[in-house]
MARBA-3410 file (N, C-alpha, C, O; in Angstrom, 1 decimal):
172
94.0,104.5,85.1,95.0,105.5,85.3,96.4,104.8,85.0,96.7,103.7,85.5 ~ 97.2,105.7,83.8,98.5,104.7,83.9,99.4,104.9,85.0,99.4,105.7,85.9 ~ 100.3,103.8,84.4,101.1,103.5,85.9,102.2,104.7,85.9,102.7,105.1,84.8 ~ 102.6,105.2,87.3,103.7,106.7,87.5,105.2,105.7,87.1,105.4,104.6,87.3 ~ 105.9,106.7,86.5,106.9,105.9,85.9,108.1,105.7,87.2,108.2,106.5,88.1
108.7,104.6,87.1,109.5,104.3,88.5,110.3,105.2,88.9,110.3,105.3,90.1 ~ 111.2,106.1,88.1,112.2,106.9,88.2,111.6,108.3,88.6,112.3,109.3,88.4 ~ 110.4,108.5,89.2,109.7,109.9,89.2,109.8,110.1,90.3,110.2,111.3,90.5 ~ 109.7,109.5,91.2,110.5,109.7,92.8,111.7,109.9,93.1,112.1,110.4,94.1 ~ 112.4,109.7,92.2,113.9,109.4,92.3,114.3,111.4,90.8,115.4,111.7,90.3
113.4,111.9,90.8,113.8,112.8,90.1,114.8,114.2,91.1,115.6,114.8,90.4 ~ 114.7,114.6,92.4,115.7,114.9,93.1,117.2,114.6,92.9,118.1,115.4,92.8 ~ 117.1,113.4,92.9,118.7,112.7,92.5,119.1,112.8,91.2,120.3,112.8,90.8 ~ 117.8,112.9,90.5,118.5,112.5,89.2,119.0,114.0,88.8,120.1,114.1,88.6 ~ 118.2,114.9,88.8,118.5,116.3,88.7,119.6,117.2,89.6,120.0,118.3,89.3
120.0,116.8,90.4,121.7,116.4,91.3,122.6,116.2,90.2,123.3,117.0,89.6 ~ 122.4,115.1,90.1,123.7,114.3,89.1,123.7,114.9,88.1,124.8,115.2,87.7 ~ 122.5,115.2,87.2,122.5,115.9,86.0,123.3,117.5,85.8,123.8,118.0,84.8 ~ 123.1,118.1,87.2,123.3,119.2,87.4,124.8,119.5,87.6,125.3,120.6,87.4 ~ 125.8,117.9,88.1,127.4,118.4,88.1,127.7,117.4,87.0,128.8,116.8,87.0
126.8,117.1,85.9,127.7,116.9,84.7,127.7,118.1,83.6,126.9,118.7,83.0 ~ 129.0,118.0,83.7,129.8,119.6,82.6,129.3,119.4,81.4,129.2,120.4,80.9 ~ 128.8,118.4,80.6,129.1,117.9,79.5,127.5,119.0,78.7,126.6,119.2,79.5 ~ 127.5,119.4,77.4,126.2,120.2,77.1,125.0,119.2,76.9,123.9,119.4,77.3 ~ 125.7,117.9,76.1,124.4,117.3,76.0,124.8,115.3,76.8,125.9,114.8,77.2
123.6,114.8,76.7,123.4,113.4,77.8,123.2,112.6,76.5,122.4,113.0,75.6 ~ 123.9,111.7,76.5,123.6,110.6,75.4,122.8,109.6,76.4,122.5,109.8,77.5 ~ 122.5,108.5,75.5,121.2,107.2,75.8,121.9,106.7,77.2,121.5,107.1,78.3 ~ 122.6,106.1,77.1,123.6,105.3,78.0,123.5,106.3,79.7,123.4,106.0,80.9 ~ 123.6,107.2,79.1,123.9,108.3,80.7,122.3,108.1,81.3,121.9,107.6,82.3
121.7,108.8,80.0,119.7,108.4,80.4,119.6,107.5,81.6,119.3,107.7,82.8 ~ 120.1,105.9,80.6,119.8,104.8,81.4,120.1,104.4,82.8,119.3,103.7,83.5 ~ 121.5,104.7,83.4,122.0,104.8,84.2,121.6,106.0,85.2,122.0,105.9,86.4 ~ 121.0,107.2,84.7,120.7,108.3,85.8,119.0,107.7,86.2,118.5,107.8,87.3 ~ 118.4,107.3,85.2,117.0,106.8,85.3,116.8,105.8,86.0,116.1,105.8,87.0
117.6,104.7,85.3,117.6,103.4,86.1,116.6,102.5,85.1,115.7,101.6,85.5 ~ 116.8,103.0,84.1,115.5,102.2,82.8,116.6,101.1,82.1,117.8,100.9,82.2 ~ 115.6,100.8,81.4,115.9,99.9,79.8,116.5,100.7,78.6,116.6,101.9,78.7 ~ 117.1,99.9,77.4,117.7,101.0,76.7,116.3,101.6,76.0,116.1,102.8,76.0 ~ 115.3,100.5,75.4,114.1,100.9,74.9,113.7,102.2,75.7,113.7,103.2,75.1
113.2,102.2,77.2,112.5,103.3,77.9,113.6,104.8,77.5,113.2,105.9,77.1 ~ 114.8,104.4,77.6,115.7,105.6,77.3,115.5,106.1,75.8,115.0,107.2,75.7 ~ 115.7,105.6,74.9,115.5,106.1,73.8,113.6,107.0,73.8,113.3,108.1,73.4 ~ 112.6,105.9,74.4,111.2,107.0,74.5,111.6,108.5,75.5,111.2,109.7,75.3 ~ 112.0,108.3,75.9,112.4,109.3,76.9,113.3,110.6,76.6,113.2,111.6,77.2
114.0,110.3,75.7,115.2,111.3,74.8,113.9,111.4,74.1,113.3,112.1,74.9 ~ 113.2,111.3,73.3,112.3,111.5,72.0,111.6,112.6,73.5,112.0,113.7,73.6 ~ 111.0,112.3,74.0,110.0,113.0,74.8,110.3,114.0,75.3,109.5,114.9,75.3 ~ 111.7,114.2,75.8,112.5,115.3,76.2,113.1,116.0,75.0,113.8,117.0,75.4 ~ 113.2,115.9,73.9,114.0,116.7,72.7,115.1,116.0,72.6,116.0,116.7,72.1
115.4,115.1,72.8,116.5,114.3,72.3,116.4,114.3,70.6,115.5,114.5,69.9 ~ 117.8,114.1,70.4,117.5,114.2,68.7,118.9,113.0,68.2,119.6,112.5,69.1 ~ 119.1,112.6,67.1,120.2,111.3,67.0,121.1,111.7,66.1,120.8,112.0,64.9 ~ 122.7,111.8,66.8,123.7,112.3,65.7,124.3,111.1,65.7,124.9,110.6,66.7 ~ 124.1,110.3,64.1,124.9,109.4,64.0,123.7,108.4,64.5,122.5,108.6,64.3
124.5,106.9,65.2,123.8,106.4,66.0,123.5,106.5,67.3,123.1,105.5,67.9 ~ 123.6,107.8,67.8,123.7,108.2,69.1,122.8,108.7,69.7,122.4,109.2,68.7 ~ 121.9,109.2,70.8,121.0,109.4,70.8,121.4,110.8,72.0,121.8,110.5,73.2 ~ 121.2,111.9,71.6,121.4,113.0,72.6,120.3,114.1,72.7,119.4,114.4,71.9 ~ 120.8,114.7,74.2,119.4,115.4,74.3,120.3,116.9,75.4,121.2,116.7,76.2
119.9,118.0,75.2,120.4,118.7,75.5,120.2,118.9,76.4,119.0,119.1,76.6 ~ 121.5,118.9,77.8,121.8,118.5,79.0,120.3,119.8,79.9,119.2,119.4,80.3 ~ 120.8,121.0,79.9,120.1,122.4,80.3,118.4,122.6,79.8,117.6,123.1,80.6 ~ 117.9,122.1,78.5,116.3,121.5,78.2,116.4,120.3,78.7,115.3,120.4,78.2 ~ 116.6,119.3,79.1,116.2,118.2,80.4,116.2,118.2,81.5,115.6,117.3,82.1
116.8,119.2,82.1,117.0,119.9,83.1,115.9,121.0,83.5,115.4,121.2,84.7 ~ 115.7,121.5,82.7,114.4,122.3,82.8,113.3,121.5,82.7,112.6,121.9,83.6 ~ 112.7,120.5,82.0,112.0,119.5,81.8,111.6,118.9,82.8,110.4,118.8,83.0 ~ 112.7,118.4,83.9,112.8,117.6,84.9,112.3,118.5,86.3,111.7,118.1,87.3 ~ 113.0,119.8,86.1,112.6,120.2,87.4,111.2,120.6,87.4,110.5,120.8,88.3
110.8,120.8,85.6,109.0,121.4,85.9,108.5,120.2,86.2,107.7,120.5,87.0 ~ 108.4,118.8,86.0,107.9,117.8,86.4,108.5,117.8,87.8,109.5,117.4,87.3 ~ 108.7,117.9,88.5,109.4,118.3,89.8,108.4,119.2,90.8,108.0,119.0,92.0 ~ 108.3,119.9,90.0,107.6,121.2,90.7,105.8,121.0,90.3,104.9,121.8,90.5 ~ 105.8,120.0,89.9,104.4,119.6,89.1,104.0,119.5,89.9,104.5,119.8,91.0
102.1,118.9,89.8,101.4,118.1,90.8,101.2,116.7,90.7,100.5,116.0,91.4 ~ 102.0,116.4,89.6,101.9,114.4,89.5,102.9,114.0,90.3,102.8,112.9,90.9 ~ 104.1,114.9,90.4,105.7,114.4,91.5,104.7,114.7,92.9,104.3,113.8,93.6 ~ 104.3,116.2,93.0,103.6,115.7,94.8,102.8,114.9,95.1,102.7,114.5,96.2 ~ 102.0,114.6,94.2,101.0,114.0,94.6,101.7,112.3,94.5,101.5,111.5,95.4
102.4,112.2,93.6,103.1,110.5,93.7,103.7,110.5,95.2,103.5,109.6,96.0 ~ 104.7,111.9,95.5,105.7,111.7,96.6,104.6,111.5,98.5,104.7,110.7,99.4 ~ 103.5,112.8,98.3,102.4,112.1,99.3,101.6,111.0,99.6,101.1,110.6,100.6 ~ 101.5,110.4,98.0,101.3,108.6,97.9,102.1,108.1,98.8,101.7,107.5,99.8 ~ 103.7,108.3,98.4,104.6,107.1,98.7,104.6,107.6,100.5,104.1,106.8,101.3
104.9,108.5,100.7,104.8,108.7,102.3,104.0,108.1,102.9,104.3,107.7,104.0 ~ 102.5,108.0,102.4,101.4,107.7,103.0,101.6,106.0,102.8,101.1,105.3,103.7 ~ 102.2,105.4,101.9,101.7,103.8,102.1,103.2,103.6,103.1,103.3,102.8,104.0 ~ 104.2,104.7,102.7,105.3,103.6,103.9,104.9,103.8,105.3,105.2,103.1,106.2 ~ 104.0,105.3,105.5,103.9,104.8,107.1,102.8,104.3,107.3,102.3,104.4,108.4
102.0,103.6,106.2,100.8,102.2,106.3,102.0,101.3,106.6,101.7,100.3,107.3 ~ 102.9,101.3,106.3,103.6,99.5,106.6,104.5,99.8,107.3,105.3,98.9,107.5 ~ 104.8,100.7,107.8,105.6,101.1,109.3,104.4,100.5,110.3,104.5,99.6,111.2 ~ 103.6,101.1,110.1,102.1,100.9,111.3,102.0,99.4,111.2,102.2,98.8,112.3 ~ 101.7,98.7,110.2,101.7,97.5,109.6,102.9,96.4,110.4,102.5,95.4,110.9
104.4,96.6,110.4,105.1,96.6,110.3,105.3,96.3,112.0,105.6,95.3,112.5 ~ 105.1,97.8,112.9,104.9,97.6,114.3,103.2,96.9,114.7,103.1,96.5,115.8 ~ 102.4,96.8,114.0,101.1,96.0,115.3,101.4,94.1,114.5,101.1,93.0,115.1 ~ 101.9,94.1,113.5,102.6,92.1,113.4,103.8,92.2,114.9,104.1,91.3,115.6 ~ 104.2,93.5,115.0,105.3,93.0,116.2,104.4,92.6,117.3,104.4,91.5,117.8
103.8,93.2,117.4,102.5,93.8,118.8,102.2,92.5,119.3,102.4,91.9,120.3 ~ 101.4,92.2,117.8,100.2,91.1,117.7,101.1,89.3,117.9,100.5,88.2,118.0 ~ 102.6,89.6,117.7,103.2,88.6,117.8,103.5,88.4,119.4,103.4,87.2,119.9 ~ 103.7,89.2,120.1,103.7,89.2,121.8,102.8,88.0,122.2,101.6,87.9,121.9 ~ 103.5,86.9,122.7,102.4,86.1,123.6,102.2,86.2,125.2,103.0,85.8,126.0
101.1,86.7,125.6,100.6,86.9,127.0,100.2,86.2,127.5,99.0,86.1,127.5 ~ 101.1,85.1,128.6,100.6,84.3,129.5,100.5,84.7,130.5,101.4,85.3,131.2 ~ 99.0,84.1,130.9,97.9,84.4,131.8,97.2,83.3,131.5,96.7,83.1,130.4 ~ 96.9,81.9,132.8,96.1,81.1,132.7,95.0,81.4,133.4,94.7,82.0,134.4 ~ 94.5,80.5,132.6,92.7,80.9,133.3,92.3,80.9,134.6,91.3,81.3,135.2
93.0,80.4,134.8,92.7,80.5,136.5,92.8,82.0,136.8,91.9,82.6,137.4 ~ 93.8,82.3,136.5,94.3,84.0,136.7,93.1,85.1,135.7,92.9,86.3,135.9 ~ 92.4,84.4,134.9,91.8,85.1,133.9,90.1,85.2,134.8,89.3,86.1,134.9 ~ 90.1,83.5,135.6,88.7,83.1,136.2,88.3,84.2,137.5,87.2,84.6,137.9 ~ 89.9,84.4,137.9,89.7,84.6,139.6,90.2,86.5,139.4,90.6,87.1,140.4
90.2,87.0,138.2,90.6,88.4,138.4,89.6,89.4,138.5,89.0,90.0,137.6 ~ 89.5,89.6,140.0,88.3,90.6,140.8,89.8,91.7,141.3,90.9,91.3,141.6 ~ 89.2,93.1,141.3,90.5,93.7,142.2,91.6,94.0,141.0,91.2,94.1,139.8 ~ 92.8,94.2,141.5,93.8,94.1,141.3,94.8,93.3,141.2,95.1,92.9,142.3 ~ 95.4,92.9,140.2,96.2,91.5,140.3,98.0,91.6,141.0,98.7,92.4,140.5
98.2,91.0,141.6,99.5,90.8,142.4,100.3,91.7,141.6,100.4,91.8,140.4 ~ 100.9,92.6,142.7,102.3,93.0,142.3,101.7,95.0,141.3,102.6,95.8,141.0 ~ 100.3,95.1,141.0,100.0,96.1,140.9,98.9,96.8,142.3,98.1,96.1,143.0 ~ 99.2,98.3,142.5,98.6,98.8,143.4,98.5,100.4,142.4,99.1,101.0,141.5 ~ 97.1,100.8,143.4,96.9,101.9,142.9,97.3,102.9,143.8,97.1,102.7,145.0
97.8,104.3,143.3,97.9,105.3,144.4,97.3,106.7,143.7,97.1,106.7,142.5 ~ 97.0,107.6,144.4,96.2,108.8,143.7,97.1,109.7,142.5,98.0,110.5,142.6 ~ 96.6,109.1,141.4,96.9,109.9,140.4,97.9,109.1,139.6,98.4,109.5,138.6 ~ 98.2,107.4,140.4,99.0,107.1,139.6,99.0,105.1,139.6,99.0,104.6,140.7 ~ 99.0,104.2,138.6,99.5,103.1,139.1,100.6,102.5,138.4,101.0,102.7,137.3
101.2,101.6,139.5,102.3,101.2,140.1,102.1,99.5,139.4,101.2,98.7,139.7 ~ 103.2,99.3,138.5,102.8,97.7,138.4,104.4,97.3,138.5,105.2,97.7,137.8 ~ 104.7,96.3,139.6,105.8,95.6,139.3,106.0,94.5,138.6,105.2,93.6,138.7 ~ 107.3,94.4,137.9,107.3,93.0,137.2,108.5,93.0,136.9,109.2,93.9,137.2 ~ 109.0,91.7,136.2,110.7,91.5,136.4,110.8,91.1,135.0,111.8,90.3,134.8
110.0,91.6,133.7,110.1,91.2,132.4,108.8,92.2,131.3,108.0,93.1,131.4 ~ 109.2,91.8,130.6,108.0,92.5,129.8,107.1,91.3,129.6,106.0,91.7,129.3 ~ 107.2,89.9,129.5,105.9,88.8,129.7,105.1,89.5,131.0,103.9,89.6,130.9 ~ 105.4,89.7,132.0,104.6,89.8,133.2,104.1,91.4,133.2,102.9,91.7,133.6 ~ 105.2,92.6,132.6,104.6,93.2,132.7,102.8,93.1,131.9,101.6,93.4,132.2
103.5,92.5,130.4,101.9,92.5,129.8,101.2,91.9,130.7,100.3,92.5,131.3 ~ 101.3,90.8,130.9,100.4,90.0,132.1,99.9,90.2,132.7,98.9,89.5,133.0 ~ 100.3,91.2,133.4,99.7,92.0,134.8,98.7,93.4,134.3,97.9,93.9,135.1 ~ 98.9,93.8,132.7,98.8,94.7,132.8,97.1,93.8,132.2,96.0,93.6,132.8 ~ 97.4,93.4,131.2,96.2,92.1,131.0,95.1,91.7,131.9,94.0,91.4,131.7
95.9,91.7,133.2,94.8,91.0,134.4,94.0,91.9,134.8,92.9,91.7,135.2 ~ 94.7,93.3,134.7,94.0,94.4,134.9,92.6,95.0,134.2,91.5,95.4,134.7 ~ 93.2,94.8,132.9,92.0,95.2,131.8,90.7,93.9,131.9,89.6,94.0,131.4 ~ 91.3,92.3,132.9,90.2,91.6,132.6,89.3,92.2,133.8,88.3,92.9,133.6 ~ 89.8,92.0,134.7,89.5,92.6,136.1,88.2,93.7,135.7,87.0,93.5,135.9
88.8,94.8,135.3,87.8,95.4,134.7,86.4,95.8,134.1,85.7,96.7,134.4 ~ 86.3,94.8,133.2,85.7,94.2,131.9,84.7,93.2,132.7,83.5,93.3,132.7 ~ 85.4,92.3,133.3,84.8,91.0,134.4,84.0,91.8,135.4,83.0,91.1,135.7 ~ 84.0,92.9,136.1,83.2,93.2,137.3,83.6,94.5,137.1,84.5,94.9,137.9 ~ 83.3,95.4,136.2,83.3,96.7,137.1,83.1,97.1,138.0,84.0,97.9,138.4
81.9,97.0,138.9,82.0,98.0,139.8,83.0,97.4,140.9,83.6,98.2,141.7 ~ 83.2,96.0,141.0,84.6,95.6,142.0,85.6,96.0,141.8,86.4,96.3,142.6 ~ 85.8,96.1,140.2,87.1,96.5,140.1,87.5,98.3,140.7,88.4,98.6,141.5 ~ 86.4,99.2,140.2,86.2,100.6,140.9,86.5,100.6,142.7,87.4,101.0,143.4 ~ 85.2,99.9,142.7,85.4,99.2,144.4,87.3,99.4,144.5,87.9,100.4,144.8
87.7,98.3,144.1,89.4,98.2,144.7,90.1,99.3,144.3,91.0,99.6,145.1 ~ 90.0,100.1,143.3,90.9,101.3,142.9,90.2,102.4,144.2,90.7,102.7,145.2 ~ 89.2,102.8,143.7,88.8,103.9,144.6,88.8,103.7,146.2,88.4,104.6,146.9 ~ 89.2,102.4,146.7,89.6,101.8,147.8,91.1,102.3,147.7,91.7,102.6,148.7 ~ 91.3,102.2,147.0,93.5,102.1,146.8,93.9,103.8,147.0,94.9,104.4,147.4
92.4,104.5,146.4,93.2,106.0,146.4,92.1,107.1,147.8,92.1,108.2,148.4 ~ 91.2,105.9,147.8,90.6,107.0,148.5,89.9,107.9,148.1,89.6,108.9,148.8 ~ 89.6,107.8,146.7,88.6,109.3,145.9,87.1,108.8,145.7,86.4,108.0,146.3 ~ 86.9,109.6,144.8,85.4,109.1,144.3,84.9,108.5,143.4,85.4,108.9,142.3 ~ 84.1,107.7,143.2,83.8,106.7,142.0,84.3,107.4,140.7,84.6,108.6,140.4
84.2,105.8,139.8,85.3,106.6,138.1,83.7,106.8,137.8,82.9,106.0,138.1 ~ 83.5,108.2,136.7,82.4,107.8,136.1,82.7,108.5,134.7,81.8,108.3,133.8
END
């Protein structure tokens, strides 16, 4: 599959700008700078669009480029490139926040990891809701950590201590 050309995302803008210049036709040079290409890509690009050369000049009539541009616009290679790009930026948004996540260091020594039956200091359960205090976001993860070992380590103690804290009936 060849590669989508760089300026194809950027065709909204370019068809903007194209649209408040007065002038009837776009020479090479305007191409380059509304595209953001090479002069080589500009000159393929005027050929491809009806560009034609008066002199050494290379022009293409402003109103057929414009029509040109917005049918590739309205195409299905522009949506389908523009749902690509959405989809990989919020891959590296996601990407982006779990390197934050995964950078968090949670201290908790093993002692605290060995002896976590229950509930760990400073969290209590009440019906319908729990309560963790802490005086940072290290402790809050910490606490919340001791919780999930607590868990994991003894369920049914850990049940035991909640359904002790609210008074209901076993989790199942």
């Amino acid at each position: 599959m060849p590669a989508k050309p760089q300026w194809l995302l950027r065709l909204p803008q370019i068809i903007e700008a194209l649209e408040s210049i007065v002038a009837p036709v776009v020479d090479r040079d305007s191409v380059e700078q509304l595209f953001g290409i090479s002069r080589r890509r500009a000159i393929q690009l005027l050929h491809r669009f009806g560009g034609y050369q008066a002199g050494k000049t290379f022009l293409v009539e402003r109103q057929g480029l414009l029509a040109q541009l917005e049918a590739i616009r309205d195409g299905q290679a522009f949506s389908q490139e523009a749902k690509r790009r959405r989809r990989v930026l919020h891959e590296l948004d996601e990407i982006s926040r779990l390197q934050k996540a995964r950078a968090v260091k949670i201290k908790v020594s093993r002692e605290e990891i060995a002896k976590a039956r229950g509930l760990p200091e400073g969290v209590r359960v009440e019906p319908g809701r729990m309560v963790v205090e802490f005086e940072g976001m290290d402790q809050l993860l910490s606490r919340l950590f001791q919780v999930s070992q607590s868990a994991v380590r003894d369920f049914p103690a850990f049940e035991k201590s909640v359904r002790g804290a609210v008074g209901g009936p076993t989790l199942e």
